[in-house]
Chimera marker file (.cmm) of the C-alpha trace (Angstrom):
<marker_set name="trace">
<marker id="1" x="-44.706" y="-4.385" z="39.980" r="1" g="1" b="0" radius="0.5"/>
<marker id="2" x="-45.057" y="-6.410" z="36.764" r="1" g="1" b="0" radius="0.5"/>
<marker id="3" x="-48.015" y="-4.087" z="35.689" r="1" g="1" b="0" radius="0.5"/>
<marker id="4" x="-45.254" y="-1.155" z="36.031" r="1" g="1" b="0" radius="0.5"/>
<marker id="5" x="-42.609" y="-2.925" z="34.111" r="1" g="1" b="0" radius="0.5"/>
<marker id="6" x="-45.223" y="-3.490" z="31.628" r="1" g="1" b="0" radius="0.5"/>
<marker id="7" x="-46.028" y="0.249" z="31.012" r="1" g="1" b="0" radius="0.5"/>
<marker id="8" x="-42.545" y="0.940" z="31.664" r="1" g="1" b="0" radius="0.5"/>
<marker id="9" x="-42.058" y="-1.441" z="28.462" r="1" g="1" b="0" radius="0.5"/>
<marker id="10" x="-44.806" y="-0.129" z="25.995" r="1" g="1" b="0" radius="0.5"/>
<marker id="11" x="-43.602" y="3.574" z="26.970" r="1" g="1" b="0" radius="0.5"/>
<marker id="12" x="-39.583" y="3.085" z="25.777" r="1" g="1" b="0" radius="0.5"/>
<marker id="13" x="-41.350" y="1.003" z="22.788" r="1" g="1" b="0" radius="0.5"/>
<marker id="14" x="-43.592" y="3.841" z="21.259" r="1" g="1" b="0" radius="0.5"/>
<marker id="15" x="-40.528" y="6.232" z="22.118" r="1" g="1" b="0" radius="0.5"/>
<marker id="16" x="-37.762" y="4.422" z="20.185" r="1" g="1" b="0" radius="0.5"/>
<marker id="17" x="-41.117" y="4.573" z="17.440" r="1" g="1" b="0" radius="0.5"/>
<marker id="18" x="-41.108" y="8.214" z="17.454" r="1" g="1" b="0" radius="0.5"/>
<marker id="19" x="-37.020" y="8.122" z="17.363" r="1" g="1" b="0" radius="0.5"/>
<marker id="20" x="-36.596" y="5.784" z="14.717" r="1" g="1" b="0" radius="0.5"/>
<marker id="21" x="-38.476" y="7.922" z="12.471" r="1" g="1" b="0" radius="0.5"/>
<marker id="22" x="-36.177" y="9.551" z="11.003" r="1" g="1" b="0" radius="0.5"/>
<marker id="23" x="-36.230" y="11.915" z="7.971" r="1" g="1" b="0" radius="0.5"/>
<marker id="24" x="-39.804" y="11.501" z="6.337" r="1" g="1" b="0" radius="0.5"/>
<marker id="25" x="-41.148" y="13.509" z="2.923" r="1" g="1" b="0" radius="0.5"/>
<marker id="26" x="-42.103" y="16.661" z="5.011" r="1" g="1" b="0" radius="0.5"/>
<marker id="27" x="-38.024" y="17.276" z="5.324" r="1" g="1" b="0" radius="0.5"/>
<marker id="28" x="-37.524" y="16.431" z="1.367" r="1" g="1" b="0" radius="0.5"/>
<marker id="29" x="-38.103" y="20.332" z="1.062" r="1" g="1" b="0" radius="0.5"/>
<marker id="30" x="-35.620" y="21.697" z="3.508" r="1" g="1" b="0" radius="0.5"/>
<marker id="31" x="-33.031" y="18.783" z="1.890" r="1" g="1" b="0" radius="0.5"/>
<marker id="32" x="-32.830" y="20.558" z="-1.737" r="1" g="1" b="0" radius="0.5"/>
<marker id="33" x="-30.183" y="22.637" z="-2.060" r="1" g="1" b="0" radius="0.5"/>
<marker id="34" x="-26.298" y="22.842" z="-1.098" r="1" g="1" b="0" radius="0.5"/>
<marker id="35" x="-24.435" y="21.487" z="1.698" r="1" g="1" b="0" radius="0.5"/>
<marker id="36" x="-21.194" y="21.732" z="2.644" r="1" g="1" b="0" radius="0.5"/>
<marker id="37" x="-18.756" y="20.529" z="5.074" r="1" g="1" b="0" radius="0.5"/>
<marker id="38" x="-16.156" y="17.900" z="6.089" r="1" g="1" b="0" radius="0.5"/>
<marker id="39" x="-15.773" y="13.927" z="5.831" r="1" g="1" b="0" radius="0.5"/>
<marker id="40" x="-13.176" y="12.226" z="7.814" r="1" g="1" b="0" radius="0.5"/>
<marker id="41" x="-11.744" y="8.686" z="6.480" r="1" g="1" b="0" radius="0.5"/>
<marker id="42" x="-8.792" y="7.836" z="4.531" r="1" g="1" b="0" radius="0.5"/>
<marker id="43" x="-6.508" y="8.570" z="6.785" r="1" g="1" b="0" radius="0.5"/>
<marker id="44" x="-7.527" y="12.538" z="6.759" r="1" g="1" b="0" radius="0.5"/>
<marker id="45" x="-10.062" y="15.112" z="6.911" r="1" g="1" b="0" radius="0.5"/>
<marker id="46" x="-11.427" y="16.251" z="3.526" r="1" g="1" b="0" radius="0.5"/>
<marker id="47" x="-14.116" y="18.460" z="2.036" r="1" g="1" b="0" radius="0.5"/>
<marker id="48" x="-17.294" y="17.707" z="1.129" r="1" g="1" b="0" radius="0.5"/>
<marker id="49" x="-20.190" y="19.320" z="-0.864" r="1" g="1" b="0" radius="0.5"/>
<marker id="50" x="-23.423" y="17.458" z="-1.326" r="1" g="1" b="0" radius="0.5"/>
<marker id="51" x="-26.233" y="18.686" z="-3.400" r="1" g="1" b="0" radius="0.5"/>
<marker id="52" x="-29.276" y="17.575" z="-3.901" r="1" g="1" b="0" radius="0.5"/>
<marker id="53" x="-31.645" y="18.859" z="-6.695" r="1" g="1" b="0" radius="0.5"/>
<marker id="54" x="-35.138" y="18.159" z="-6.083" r="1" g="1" b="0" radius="0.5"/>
<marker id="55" x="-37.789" y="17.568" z="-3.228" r="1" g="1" b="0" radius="0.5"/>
<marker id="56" x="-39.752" y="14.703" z="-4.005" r="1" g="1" b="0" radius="0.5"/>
<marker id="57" x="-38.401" y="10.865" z="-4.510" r="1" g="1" b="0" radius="0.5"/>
<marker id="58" x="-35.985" y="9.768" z="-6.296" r="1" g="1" b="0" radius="0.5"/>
<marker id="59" x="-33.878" y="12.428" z="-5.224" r="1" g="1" b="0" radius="0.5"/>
<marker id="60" x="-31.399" y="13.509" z="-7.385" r="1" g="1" b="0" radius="0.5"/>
<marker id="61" x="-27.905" y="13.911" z="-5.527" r="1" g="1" b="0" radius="0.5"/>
<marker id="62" x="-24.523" y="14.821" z="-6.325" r="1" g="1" b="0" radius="0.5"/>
<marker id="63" x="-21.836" y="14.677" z="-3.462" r="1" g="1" b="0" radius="0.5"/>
<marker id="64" x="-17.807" y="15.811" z="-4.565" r="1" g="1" b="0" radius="0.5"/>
<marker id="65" x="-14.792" y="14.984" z="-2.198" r="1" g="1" b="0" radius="0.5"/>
<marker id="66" x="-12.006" y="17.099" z="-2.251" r="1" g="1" b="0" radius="0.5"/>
<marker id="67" x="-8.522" y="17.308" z="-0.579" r="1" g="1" b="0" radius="0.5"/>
<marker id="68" x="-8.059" y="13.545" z="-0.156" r="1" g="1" b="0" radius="0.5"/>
<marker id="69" x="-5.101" y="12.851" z="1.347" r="1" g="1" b="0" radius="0.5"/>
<marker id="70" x="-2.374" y="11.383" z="-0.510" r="1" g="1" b="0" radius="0.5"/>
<marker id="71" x="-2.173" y="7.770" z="1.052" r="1" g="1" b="0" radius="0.5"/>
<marker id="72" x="-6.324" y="7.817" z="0.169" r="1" g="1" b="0" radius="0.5"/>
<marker id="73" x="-5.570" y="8.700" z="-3.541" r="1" g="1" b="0" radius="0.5"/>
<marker id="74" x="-2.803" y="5.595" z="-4.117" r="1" g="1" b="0" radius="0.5"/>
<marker id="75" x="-3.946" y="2.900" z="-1.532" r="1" g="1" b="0" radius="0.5"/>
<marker id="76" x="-7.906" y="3.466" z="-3.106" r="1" g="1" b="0" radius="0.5"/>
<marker id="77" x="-6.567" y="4.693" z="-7.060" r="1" g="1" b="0" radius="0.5"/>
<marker id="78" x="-8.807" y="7.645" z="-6.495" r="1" g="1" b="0" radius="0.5"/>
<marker id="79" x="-8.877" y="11.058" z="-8.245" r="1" g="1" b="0" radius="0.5"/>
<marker id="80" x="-9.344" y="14.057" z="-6.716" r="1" g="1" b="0" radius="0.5"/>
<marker id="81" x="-11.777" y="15.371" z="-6.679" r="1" g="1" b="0" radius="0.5"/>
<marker id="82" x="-14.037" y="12.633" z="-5.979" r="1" g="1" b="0" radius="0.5"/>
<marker id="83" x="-17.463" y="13.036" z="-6.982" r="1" g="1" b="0" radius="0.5"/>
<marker id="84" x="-20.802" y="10.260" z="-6.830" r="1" g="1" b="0" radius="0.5"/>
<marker id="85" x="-24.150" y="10.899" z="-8.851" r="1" g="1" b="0" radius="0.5"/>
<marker id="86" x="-27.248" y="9.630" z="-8.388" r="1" g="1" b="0" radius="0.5"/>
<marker id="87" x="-30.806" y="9.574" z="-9.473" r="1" g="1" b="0" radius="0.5"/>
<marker id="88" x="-32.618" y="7.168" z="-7.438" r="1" g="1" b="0" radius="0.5"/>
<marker id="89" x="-32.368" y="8.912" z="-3.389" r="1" g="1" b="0" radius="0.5"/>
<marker id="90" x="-34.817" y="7.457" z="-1.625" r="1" g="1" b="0" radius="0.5"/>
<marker id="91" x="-36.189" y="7.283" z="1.820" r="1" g="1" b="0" radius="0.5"/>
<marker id="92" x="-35.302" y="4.248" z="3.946" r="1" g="1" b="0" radius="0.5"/>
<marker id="93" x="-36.777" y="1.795" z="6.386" r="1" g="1" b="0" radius="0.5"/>
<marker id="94" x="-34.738" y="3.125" z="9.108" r="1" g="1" b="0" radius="0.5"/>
<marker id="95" x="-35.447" y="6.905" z="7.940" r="1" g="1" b="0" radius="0.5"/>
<marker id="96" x="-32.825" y="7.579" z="5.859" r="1" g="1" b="0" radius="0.5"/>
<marker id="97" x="-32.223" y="8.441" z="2.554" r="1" g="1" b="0" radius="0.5"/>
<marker id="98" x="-29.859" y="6.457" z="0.466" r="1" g="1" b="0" radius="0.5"/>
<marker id="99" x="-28.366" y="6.997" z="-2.883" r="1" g="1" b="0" radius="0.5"/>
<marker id="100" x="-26.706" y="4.544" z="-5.356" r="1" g="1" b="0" radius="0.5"/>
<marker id="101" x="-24.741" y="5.189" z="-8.246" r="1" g="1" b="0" radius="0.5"/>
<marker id="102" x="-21.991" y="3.580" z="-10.748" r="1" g="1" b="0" radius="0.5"/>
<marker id="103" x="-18.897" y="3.777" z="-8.460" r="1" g="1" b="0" radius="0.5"/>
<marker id="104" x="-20.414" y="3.653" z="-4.771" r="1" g="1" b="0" radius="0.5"/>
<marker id="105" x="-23.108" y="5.218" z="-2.540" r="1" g="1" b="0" radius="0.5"/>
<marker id="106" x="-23.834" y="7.623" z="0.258" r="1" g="1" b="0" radius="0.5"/>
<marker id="107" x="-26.799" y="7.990" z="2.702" r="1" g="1" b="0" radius="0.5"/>
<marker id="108" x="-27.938" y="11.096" z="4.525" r="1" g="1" b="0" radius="0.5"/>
<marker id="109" x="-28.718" y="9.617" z="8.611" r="1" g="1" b="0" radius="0.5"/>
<marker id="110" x="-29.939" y="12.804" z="9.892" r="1" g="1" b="0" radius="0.5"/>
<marker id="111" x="-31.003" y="16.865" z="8.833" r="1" g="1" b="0" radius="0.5"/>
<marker id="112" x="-30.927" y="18.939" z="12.218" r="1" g="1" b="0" radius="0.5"/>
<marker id="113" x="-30.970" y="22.412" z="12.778" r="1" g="1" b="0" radius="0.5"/>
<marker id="114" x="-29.707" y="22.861" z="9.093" r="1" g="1" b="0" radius="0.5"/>
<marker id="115" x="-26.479" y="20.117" z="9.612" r="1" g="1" b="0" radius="0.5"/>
<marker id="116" x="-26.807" y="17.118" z="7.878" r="1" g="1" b="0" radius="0.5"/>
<marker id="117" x="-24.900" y="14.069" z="9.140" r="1" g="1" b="0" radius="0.5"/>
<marker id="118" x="-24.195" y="10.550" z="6.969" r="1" g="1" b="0" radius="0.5"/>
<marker id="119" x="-21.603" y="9.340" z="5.258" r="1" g="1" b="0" radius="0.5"/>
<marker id="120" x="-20.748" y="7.849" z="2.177" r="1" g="1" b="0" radius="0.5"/>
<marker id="121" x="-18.594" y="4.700" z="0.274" r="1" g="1" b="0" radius="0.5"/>
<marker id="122" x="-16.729" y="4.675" z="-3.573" r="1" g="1" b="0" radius="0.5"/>
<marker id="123" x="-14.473" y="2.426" z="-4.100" r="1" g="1" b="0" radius="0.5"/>
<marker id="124" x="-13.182" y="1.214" z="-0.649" r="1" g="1" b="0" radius="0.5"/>
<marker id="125" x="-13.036" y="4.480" z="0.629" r="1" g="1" b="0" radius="0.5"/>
<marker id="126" x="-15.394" y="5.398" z="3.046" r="1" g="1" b="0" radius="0.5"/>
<marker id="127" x="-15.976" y="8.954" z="4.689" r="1" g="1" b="0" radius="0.5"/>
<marker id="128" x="-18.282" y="10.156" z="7.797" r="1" g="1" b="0" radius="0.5"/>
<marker id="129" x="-20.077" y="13.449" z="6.507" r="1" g="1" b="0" radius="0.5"/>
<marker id="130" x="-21.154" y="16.371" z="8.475" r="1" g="1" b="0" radius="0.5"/>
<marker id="131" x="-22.481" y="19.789" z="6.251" r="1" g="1" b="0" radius="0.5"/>
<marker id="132" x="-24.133" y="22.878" z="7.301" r="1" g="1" b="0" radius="0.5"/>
<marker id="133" x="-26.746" y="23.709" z="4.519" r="1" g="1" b="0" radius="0.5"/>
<marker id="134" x="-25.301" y="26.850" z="2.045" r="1" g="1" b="0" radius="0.5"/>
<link id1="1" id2="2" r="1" g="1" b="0" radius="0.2"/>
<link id1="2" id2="3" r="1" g="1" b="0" radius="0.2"/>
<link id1="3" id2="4" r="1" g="1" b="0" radius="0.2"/>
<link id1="4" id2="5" r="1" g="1" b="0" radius="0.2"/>
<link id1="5" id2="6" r="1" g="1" b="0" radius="0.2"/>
<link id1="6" id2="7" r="1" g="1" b="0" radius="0.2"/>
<link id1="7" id2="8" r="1" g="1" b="0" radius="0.2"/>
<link id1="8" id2="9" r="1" g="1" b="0" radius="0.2"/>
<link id1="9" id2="10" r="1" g="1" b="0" radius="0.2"/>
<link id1="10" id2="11" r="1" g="1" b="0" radius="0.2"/>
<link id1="11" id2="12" r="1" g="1" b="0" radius="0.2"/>
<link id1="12" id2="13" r="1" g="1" b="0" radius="0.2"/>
<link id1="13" id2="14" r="1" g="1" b="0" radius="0.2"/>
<link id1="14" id2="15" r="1" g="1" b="0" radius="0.2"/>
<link id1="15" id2="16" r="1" g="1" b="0" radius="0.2"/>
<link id1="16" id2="17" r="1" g="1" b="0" radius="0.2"/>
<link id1="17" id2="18" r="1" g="1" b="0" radius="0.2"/>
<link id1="18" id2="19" r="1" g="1" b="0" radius="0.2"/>
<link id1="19" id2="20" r="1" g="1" b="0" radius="0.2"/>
<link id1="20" id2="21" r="1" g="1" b="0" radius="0.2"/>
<link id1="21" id2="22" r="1" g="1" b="0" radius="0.2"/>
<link id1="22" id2="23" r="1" g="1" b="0" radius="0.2"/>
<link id1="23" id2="24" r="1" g="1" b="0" radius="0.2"/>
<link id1="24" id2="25" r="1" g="1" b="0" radius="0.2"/>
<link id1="25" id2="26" r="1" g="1" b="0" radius="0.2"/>
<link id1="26" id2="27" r="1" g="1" b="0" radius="0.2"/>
<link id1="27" id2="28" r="1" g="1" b="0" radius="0.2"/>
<link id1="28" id2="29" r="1" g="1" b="0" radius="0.2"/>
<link id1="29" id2="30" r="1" g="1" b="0" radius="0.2"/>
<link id1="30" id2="31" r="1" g="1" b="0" radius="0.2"/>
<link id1="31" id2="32" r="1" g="1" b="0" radius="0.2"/>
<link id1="32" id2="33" r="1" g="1" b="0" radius="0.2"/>
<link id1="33" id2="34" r="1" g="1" b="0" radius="0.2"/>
<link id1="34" id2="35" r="1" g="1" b="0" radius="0.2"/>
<link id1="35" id2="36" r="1" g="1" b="0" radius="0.2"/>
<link id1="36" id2="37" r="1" g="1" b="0" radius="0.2"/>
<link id1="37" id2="38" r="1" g="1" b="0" radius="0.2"/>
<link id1="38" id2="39" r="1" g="1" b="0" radius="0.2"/>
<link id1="39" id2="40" r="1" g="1" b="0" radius="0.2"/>
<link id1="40" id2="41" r="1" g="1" b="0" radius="0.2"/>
<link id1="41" id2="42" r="1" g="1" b="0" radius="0.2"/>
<link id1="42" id2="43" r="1" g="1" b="0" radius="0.2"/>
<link id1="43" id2="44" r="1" g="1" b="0" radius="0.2"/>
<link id1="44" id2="45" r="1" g="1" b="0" radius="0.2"/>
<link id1="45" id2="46" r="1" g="1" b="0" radius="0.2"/>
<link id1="46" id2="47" r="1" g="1" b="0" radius="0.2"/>
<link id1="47" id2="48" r="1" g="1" b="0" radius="0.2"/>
<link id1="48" id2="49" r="1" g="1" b="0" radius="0.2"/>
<link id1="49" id2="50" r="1" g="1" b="0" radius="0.2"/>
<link id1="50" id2="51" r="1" g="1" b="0" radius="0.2"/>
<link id1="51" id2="52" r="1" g="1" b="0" radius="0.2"/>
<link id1="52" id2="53" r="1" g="1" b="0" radius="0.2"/>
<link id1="53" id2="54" r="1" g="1" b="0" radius="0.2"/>
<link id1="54" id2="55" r="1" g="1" b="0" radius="0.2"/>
<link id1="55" id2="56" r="1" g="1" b="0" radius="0.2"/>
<link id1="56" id2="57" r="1" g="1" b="0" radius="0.2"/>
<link id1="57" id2="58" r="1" g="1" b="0" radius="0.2"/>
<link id1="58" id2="59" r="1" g="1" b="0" radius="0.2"/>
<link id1="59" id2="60" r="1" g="1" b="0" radius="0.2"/>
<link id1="60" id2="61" r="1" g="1" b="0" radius="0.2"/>
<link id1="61" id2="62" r="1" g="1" b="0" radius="0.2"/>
<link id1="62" id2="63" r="1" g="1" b="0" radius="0.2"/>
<link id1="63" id2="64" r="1" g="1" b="0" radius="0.2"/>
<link id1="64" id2="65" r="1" g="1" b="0" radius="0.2"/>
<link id1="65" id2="66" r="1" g="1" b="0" radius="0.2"/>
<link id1="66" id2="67" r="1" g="1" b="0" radius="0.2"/>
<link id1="67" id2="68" r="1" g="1" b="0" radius="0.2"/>
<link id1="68" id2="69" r="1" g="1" b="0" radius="0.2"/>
<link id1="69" id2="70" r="1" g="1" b="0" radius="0.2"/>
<link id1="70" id2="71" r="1" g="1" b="0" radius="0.2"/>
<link id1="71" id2="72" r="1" g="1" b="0" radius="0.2"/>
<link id1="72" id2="73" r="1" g="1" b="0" radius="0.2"/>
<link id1="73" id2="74" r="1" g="1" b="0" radius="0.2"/>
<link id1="74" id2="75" r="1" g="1" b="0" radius="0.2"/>
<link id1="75" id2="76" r="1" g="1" b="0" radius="0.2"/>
<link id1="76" id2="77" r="1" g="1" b="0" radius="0.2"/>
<link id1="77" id2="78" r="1" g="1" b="0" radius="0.2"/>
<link id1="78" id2="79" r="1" g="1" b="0" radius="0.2"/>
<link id1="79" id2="80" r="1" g="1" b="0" radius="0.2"/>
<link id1="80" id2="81" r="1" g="1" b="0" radius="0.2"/>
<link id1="81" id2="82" r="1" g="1" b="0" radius="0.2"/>
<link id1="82" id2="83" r="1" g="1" b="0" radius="0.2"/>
<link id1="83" id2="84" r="1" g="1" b="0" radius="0.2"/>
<link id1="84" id2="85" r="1" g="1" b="0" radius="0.2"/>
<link id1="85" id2="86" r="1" g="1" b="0" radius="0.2"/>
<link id1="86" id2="87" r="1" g="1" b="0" radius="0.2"/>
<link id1="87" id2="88" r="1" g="1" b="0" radius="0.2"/>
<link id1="88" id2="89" r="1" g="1" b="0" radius="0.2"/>
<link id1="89" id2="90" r="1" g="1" b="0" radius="0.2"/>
<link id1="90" id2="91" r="1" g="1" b="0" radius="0.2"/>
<link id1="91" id2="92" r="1" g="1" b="0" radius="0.2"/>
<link id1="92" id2="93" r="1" g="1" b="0" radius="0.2"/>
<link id1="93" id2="94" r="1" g="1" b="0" radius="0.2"/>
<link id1="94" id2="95" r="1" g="1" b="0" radius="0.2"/>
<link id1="95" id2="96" r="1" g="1" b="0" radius="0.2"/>
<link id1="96" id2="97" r="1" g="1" b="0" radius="0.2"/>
<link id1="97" id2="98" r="1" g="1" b="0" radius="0.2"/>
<link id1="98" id2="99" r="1" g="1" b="0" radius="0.2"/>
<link id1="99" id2="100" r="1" g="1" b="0" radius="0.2"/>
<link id1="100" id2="101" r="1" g="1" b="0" radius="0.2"/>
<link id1="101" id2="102" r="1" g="1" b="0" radius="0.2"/>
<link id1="102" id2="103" r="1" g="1" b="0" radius="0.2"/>
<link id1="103" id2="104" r="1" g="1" b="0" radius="0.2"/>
<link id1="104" id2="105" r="1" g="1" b="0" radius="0.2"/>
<link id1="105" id2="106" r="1" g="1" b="0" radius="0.2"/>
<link id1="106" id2="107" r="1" g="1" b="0" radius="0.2"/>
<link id1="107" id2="108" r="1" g="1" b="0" radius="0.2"/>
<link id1="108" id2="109" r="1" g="1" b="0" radius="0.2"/>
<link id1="109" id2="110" r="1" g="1" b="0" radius="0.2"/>
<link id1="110" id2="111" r="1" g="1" b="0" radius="0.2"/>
<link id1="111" id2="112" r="1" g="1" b="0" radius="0.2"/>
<link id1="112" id2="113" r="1" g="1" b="0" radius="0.2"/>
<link id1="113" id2="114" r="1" g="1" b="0" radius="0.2"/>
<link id1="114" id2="115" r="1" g="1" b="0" radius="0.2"/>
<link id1="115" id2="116" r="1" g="1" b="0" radius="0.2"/>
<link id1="116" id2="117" r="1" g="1" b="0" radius="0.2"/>
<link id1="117" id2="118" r="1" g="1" b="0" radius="0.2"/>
<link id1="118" id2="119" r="1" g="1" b="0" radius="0.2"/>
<link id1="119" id2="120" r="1" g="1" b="0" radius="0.2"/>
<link id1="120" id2="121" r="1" g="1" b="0" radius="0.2"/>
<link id1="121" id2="122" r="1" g="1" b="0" radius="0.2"/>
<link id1="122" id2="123" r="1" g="1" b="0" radius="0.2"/>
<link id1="123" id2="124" r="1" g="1" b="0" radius="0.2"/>
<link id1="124" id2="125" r="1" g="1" b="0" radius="0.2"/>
<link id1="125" id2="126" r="1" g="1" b="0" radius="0.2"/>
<link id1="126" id2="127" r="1" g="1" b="0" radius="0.2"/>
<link id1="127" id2="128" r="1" g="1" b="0" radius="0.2"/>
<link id1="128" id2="129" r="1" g="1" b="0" radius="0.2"/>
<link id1="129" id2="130" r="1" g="1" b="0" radius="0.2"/>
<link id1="130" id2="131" r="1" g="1" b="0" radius="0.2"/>
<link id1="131" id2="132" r="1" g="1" b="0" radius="0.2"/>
<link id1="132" id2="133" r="1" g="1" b="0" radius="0.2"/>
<link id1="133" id2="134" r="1" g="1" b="0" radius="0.2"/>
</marker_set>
């Protein structure tokens, strides 16, 4: 029984391995280009376009908000549209990819079947992303 639990053990540990990987170089390629979709925080559902510029590390990204809602705007003194830049995207521990810039960040979780998931943070506002590549 404990040889069982054992393999049972090693088995779920190599899996979450293989799960945890994430986004590696090999999906850099497919990540260049436009994306757009929706972001929901701030009270509201809002647009969102993320591009990214190259394939190789540091990625260069650009993502714009727009349609805040109006509560978003005063409580977080944010203009509209609301756009982050960054040069320096790079691949995570956890297989991500997370950018940095001068008034927040934003980090791309997952690419699947040409939808990218993550979400991003600029000045206390923060926004779950999902796009469909363009």
């Amino acid at each position: 029984m404990k040889r069982i639990l054992c393999v049972v053990g090693i088995v779920m540990l190599f899996a979450s391995m293989v799960f945890a990987a994430g986004i590696t170089k090999k999906d850099l390629a497919a990540l260049k280009g436009t994306w757009e979709g929706t972001a929901t925080g701030g009270g509201g559902t809002i647009n969102a376009k993320l591009e990214i510029m190259n394939d190789t590390e540091p990625l260069q990204g650009k993502i714009t908000f727009t349609g805040l809602p109006g509560n978003a705007k005063s409580e977080y003194k944010l203009n509209d549209p609301l756009i982050g830049e960054s040069n320096d995207g790079k691949i995570t521990s956890a297989g991500t990819i997370m950018f940095t810039g001068s008034n927040g960040f934003f980090e791309i979780q997952s690419i699947k079947d040409k939808t990218l998931k993550g979400w991003g943070y600029f000045a206390g506002f923060k926004a779950n992303i999902t796009a469909k590549k363009k």
